[in-house]
C-alpha positions in Angstrom: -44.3 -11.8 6.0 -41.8 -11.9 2.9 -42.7 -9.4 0.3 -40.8 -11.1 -2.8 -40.2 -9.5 -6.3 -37.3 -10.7 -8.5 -34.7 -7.6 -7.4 -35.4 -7.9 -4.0 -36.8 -9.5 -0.8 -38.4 -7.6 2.9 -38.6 -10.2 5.3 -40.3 -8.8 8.7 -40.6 -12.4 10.7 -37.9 -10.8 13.8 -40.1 -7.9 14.3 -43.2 -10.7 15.6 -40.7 -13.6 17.3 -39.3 -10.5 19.2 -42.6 -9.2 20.6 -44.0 -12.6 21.4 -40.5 -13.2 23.1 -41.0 -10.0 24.8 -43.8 -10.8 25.8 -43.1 -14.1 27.7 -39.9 -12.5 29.4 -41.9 -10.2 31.3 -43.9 -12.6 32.7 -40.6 -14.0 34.6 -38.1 -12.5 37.0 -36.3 -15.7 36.9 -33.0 -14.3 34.9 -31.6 -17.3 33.6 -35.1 -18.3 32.1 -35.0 -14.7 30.3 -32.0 -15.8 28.6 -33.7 -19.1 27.4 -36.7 -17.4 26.1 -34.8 -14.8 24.2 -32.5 -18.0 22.5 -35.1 -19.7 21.8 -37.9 -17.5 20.9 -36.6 -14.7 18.8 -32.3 -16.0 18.0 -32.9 -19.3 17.5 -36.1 -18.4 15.2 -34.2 -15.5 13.3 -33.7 -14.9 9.8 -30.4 -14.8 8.1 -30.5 -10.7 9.2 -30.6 -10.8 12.8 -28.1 -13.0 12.5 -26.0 -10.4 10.4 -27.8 -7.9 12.4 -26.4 -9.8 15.7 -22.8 -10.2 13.9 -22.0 -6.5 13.0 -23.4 -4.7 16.1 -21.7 -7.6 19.1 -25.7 -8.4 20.0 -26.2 -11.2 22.2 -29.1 -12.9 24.3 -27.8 -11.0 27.6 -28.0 -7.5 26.1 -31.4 -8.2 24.8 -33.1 -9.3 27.9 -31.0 -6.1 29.8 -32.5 -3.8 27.5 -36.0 -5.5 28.0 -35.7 -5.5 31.7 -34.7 -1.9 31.7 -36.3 0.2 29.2 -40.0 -1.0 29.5 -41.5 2.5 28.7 -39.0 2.8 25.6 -40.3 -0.6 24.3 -44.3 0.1 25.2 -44.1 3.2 23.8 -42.1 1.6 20.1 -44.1 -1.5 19.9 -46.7 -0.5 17.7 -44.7 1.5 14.9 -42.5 -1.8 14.6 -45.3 -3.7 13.7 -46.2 -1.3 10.8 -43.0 -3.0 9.0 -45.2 -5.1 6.7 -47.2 -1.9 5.6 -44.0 -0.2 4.5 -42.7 -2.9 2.2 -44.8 -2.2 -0.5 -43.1 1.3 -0.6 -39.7 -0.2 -0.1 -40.5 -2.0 -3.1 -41.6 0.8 -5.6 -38.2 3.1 -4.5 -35.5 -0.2 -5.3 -37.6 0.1 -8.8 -36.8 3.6 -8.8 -33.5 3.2 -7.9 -33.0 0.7 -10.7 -33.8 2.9 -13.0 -30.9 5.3 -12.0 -28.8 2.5 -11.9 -30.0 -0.7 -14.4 -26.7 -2.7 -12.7 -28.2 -3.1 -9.4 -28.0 -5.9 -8.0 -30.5 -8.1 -5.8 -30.2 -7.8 -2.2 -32.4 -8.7 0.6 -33.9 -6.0 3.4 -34.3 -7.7 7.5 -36.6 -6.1 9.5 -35.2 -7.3 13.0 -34.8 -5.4 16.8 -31.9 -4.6 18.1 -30.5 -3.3 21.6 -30.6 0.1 20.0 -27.0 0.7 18.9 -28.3 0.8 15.0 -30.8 1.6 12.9 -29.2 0.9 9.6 -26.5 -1.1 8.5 -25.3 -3.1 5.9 -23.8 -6.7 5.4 -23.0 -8.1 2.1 -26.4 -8.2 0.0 -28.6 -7.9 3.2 -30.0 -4.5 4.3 -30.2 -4.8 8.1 -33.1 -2.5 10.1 -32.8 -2.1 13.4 -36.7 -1.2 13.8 -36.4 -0.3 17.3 -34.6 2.7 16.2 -35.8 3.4 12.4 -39.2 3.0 13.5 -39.6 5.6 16.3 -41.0 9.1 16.3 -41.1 12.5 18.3 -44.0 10.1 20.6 -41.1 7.7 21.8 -40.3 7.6 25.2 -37.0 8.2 25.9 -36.8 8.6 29.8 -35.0 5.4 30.6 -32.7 5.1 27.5 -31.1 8.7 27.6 -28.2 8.1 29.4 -27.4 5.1 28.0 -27.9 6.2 24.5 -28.0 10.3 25.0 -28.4 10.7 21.2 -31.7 9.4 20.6 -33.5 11.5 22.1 -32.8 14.6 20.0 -32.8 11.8 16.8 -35.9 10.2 17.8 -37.5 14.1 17.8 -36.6 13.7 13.9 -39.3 11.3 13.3 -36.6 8.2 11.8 -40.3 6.7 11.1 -41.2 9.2 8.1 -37.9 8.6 6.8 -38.3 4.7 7.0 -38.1 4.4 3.2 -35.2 6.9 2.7 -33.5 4.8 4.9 -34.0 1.5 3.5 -33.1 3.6 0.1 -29.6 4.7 1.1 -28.8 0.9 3.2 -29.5 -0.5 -0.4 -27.2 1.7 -2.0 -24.5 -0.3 0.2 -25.1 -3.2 -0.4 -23.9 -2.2 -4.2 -20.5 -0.6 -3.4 -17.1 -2.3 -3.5 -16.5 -1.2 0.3 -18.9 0.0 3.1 -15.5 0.1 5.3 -13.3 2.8 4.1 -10.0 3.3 5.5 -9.5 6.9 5.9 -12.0 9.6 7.3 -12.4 10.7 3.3 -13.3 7.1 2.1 -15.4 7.1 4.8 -17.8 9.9 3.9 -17.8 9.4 0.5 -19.4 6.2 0.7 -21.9 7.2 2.8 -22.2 10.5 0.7 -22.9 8.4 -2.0 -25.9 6.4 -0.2 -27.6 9.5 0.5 -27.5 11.2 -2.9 -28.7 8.2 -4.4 -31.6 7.7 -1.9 -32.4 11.7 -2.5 -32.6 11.2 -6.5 -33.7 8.1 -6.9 -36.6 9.1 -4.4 -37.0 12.8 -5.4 -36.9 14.1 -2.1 -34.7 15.7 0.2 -32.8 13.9 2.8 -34.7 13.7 6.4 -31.4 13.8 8.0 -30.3 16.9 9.9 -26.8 16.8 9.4 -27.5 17.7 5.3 -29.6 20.8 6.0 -27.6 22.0 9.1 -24.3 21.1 7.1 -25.8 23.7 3.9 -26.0 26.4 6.3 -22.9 25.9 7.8 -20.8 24.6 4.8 -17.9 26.9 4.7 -17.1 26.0 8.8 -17.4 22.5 8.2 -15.3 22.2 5.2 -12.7 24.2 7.0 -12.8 21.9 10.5 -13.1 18.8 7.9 -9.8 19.3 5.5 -7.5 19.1 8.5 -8.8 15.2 9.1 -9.4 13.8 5.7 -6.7 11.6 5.1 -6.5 10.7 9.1 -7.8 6.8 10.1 -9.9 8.1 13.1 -13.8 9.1 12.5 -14.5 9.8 15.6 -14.9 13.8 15.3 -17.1 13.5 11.7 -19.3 10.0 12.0 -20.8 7.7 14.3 -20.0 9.9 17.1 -22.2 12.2 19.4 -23.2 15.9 19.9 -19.9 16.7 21.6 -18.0 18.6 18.9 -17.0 21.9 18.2 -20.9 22.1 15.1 -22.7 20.2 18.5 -24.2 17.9 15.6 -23.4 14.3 15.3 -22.9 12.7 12.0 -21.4 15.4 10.3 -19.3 13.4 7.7 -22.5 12.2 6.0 -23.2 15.8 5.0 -19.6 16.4 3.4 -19.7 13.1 1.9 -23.2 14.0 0.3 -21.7 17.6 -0.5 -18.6 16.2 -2.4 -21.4 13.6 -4.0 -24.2 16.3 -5.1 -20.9 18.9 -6.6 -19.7 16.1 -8.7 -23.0 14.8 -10.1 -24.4 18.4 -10.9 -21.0 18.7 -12.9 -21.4 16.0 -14.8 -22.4 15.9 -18.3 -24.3 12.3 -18.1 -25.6 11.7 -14.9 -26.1 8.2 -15.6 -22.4 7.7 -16.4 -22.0 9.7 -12.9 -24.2 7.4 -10.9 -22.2 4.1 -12.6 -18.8 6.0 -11.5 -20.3 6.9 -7.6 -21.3 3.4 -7.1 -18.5 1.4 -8.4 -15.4 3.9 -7.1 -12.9 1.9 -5.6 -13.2 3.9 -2.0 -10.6 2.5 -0.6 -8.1 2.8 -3.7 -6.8 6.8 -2.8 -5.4 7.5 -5.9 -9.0 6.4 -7.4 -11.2 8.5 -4.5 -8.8 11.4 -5.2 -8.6 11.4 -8.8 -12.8 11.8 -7.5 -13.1 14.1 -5.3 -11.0 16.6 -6.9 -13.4 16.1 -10.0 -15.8 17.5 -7.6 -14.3 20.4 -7.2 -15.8 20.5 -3.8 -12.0 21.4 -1.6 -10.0 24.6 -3.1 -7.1 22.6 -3.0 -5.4 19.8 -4.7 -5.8 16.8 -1.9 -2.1 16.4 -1.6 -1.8 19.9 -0.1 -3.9 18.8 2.5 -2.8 15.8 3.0 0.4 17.3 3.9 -0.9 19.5 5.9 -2.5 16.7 8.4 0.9 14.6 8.3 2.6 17.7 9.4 -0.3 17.5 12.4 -0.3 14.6 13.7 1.9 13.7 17.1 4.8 11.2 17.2 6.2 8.8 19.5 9.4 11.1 20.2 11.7 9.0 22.4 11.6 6.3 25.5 12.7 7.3 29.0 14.3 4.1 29.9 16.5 2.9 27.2 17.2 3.7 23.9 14.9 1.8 20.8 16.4 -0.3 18.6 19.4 -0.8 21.6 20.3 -4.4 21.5 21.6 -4.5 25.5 18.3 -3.3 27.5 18.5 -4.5 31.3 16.2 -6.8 32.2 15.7 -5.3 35.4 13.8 -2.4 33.4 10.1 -2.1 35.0 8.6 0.8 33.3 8.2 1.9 29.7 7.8 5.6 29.4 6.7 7.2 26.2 7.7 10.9 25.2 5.1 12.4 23.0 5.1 15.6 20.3 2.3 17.1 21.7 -0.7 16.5 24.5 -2.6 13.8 24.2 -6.5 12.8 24.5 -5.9 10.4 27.7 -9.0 8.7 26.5 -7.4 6.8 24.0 -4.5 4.2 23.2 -3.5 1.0 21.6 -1.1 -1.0 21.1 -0.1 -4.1 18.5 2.0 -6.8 17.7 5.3 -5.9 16.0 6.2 -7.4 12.5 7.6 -10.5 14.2 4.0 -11.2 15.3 3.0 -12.4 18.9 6.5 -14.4 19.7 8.0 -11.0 20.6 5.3 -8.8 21.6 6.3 -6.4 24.7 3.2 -7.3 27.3 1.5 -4.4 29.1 1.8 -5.6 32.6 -0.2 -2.4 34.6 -1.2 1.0 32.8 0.1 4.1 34.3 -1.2 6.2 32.5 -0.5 9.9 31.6 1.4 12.4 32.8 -0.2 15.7 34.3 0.4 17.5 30.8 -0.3 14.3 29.2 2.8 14.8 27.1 4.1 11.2 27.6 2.7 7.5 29.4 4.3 4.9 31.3 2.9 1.6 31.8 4.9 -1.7 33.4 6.9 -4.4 31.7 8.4 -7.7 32.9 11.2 -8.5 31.0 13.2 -11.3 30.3 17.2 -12.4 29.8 18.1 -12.4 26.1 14.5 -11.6 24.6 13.6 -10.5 21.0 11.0 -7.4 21.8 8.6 -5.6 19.8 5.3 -3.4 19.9 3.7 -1.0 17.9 2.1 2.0 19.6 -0.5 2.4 17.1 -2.9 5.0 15.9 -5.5 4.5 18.4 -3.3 6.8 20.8 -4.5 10.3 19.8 -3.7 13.8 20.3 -6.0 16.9 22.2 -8.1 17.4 18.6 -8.6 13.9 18.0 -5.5 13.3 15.3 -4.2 9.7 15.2 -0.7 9.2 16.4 1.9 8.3 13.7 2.6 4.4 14.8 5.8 3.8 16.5 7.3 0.8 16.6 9.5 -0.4 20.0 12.4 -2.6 18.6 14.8 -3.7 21.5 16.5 -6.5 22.6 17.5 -8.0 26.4 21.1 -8.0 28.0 21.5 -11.5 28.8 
């Protein structure tokens, strides 16, 4: 069913080619005729979303029918809130025509209803909002017994009721698709375009957010502002969004709630909320003299940003020397086996990375075997084979990680062969 008005179209065709492919896959234990049916009943039958949907999320025909064959109380238990989708666009509607009147700029976009392999239940992609109904469409009456160790955070989210907040949701995915950047590049980009999302959904709706993390993060604001200025300006969201219960507040997602804090501060303090809604939406996220000229307008952190952005340089943990040669030396033996690298401080062994150098992939220094750590994870060593008279490079990059989570400050090996 497509639900058109001139702003905006809610197309719900997945949600039936997935059921009746569903449907036909469980009528065969034949594997490689799963995979057929799931091509060519519900991909090669999708709409433009489940393509994006498909795109953003790495879903493919295997990791459908795996999550078919393995969750079958999940999916009997979700079926028929999914197929409510067509009942709820008629309220989808009426808040994008509330929402435009917060914002008369906004621009047409296009909502997909589709299922997913339960790794989203909201995202974006251009001008298409993307619904993962699997997810946005369950309730406290989902059963989660087969999908909680996989997925250990939907439980406790499903408990929520993500149903009730179906239009909220589709509210604050919109909002996206009408910012410069759903991507930012530092933790503090990061929040505030999601903080942004909510607020918008909240006013534009007149109803407070159904997510947890804004009431729990109201309670506990004072805690969470302290935790969160020691990792605004760092590249890593792994402690503040899209992450799970593990963290010192034990609830996920906190970043949306400081995002929506530093949102709610500045709009209150504004004069013309109109002309504060126009500035929100079309901020320049990812331009951090623009978010920061923002944020402190806010008023939201006690401290000018730069103070705490020196802070979290001071932090973070650096590449502090190589066992085996010198960098930059221009005479390394070749018969060199092992790179070791010394380290500032312990390091979360979960984590590392490395890159091409600026010379590109011509000279890039191959890990051959991974080491690993050391016991007090203060360096790592990993093998090389080297070469007579070789150009090398590699950048130990900012995936590598220290004890609380703070990105490394890249490193770049520079070296060259003896001949």
């Amino acid at each position: 069913m497509n639900i058109a008005s001139a702003q905006q179209q809610i197309i719900t065709t997945d949600i039936k080619n997935f059921w009746q492919a569903y449907d036909q896959i469980k009528l065969t234990t034949d594997s490689a005729r799963q995979i057929d049916l799931i091509n060519q009943l519900y991909i090669q039958k999708g709409t433009p979303g489940l393509k994006a949907l498909m795109r953003v999320r790495n879903y493919h025909a295997q990791g459908f029918v795996y999550a078919i064959k393995n969750y079958p109380k999940f999916w009997a238990s979700v079926r028929n809130n999914t197929l409510k989708a067509d009942g709820y666009a008629k309220e989808i509607e009426k808040a994008m025509v509330l929402l435009r009147k917060l914002y008369p700029e906004l621009k047409p976009a296009s909502i997909y209803f589709s299922i997913g392999a339960l790794r989203t239940g909201g995202t974006t992609l251009a001008n298409k909002v993307l619904i993962g109904a699997e997810i946005s469409m369950a309730d406290e009456q989902t059963n989660t017994e087969e999908i909680q160790k996989d997925f250990p955070h939907l439980p406790s989210f499903f408990k929520t009721r993500p149903i009730g907040g179906l239009v909220f949701t589709n509210t604050h995915e919109y909002v996206h698709t009408q910012q410069k950047s759903t991507i930012g590049n530092t933790l503090l980009a990061q929040v505030v375009i999601e903080g942004v999302a909510e607020l918008l959904a909240e006013k534009s709706l007149k109803a407070a957010s159904p997510n947890p993390q804004i009431a729990f993060g109201k309670v506990n604001d004072a805690q969470i502002k302290v935790a969160f200025e020691k990792e605004m300006f760092s590249s890593s969201m792994a402690n503040w969004l899209y992450n799970s219960l593990a963290n010192q507040f034990k609830m996920r997602d906190l970043g949306y709630y400081v995002g929506y804090a530093i949102c709610e501060q500045f709009y209150n303090q504004s004069k013309n909320k109109k002309a504060a809604i126009k500035e929100m939406i079309e901020l320049d996220y990812n331009k951090e003299e623009e978010l920061v000229a923002f944020v402190e307008k806010s008023k939201y952190f006690a401290k000018p940003l730069a103070v705490y952005k020196e802070a979290f340089e001071k932090s973070r943990p650096q590449v502090i020397g190589i066992k085996e040669f010198e960098n930059n030396s221009q005479n390394v033996n070749v018969n060199t086996k092992t790179v070791t690298l010394y380290f500032s401080q312990p390091m979360n062994v979960n984590y590392r990375g490395f890159d091409y150098g600026p010379t590109g992939e011509k000279n890039v220094l191959m890990v051959q075997k991974v080491l690993g750590f050391s016991e007090d994870k203060k360096s790592f060593s990993y093998e090389v084979k080297l070469e007579p008279n070789r150009h090398y490079q590699s950048v130990v990059t900012e995936s590598f990680r220290n004890e609380a989570g703070i990105p490394l400050k890249a490193y770049l090996i520079n070296f060259k062969t003896a001949e």
